[in-house]
N, C-alpha and C positions, 0 to 999 in steps of 0.2 A: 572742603577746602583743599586746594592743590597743593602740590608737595613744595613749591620754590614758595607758597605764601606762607604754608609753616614753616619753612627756615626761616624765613624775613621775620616772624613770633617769635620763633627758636633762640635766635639771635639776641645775646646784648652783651655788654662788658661783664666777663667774667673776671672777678676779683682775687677768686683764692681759688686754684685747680686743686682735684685728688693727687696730690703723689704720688700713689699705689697706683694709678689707670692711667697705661701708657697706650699711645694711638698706634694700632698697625702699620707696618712702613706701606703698604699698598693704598690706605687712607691719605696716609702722608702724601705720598706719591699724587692721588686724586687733588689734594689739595693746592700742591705746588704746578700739578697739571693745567689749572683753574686761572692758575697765574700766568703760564705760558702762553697758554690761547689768548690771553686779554691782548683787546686793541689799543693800538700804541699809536702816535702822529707820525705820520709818514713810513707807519709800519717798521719804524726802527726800534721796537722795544729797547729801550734803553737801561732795563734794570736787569739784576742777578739777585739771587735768593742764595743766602748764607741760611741752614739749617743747622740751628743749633740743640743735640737730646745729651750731650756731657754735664754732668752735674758741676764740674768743678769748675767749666766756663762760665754754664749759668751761677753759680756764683760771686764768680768776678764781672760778673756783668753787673748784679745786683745795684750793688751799691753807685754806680755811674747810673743807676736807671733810678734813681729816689727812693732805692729802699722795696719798689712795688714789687708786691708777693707772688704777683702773677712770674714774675720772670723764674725763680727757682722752683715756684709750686706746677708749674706749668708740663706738659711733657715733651714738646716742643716750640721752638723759639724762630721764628723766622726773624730774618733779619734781612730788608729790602731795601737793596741798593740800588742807585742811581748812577748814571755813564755821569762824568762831569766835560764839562766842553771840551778837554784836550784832546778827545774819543772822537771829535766830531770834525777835526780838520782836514783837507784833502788829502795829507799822504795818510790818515788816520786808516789801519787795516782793519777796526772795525769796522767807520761807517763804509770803507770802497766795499766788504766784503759782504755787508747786510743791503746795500744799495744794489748791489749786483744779482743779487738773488731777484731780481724782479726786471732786469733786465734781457731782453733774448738776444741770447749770445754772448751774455755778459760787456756788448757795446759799449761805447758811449760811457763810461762811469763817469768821467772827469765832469763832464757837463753835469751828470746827475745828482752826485757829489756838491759841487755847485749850486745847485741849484737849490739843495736844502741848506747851503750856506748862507746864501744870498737870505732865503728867510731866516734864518738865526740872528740874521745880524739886523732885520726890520723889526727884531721884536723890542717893543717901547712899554713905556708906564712901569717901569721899575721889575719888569722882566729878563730873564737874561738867558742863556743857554741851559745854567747849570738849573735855574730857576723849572724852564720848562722842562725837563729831564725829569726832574722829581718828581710832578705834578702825574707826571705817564706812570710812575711809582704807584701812585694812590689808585690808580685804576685796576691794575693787576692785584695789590693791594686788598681792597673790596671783593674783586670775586674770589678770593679766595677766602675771606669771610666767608662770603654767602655760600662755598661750595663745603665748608669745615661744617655749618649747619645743616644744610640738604642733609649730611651724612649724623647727624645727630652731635656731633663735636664742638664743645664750647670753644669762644675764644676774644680775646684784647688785642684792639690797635694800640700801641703804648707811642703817644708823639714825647711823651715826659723822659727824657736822656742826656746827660752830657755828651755831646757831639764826637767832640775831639777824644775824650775818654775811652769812650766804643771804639773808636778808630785806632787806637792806642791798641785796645786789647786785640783787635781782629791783627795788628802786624804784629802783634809774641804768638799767636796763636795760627796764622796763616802768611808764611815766610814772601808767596810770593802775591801777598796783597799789596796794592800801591795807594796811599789815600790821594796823589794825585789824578787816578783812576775813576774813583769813585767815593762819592759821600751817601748818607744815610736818609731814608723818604723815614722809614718807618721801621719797630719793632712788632712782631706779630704773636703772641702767646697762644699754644695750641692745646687743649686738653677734656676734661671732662669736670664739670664742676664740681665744687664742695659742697657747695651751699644752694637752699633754694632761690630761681631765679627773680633778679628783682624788677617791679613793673614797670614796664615799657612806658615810654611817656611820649608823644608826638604833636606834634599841631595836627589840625585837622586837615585833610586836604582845601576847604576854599578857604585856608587861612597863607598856605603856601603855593598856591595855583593860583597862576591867573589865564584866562583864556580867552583868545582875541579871534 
């Protein structure tokens, strides 16, 4: 069996981390790496990675996350954010300055700028800017799952949080975070388990393929 199909085995929600087994920062590193490389729409990664290994944030995080054990037992807490539309307006120095890196000579931005506007604003069926930002979350998201197990390290997507709570605590704790900047895709718990793994359950592939 190849090594990315034992992680994909390797792989499931872990519930209760060791507390005593903290992750190397060069893993960490590999991890968040994982995330960087992921592809984004129109190549504008729209997300930031808050790493969280302080015991007393994760703490206060807990309780806005339902209590779940993974966030204090864990050894690291990723916390993936999302640009929200305001990042994404013309004079916006994010997107001129991510748009431009793909331009030669840095040309033309206004138009290019533009141009990913014009589609933000075609997006329909209860879509919205802030909507598709997040969705580019869940991507980087994922391989950084899958790159935490490659490396043998267990770990939790947690979607279960008060919003606005989290957001609360990242501005006592990060003076120059703006929540009109950015909202939250995802929680990510990073560690080594307690317990033994529990069994994977899936549909069969010709239950979720169809091929034409």
């Amino acid at each position: 069996m190849d090594k990315l199909t034992q992680a994909f085995n390797f792989r499931h929600a872990c519930k209760v981390f060791d507390e005593n087994k903290k992750i190397p920062q060069e893993e960490v590193n590999y991890i968040l790496e994982a995330g960087r490389k992921s592809p984004s729409s129109f190549g504008l990664e729209p997300w930031h990675f808050i790493v969280v290994s302080d015991d007393k944030i994760k703490a206060a995080l807990k309780p806005v996350c339902f209590e779940q054990k993974q966030i204090t037992t864990c050894s690291h807490l990723v916390i993936v954010l999302y640009r929200k539309a305001g990042q994404f307006t013309l004079q916006s120095d994010y997107l001129r300055k991510t748009v431009a890196r793909n331009l030669p000579n840095n040309t033309d931005i206004d138009s290019a700028c533009q141009y990913f506007i014009n589609y933000s604003q075609s997006l329909t069926d209860g879509h919205d800017l802030n909507h598709w930002s997040e969705l580019q979350g869940y991507i980087a998201s994922t391989n950084m799952l899958t790159a935490a197990a490659y490396l043998g390290i267990d770990s939790c997507a947690i979607g279960g949080f008060e919003h606005d709570k989290v957001i609360e605590i990242l501005e006592q704790v990060l003076p120059q975070f703006n929540r009109n900047d950015f909202g939250i895709t995802l929680c990510l718990a990073f560690g080594y388990r307690k317990n033994q793994q529990s069994e994977q359950i899936r549909w069969s592939l010709d239950e979720i393929a169809t091929f034409l």
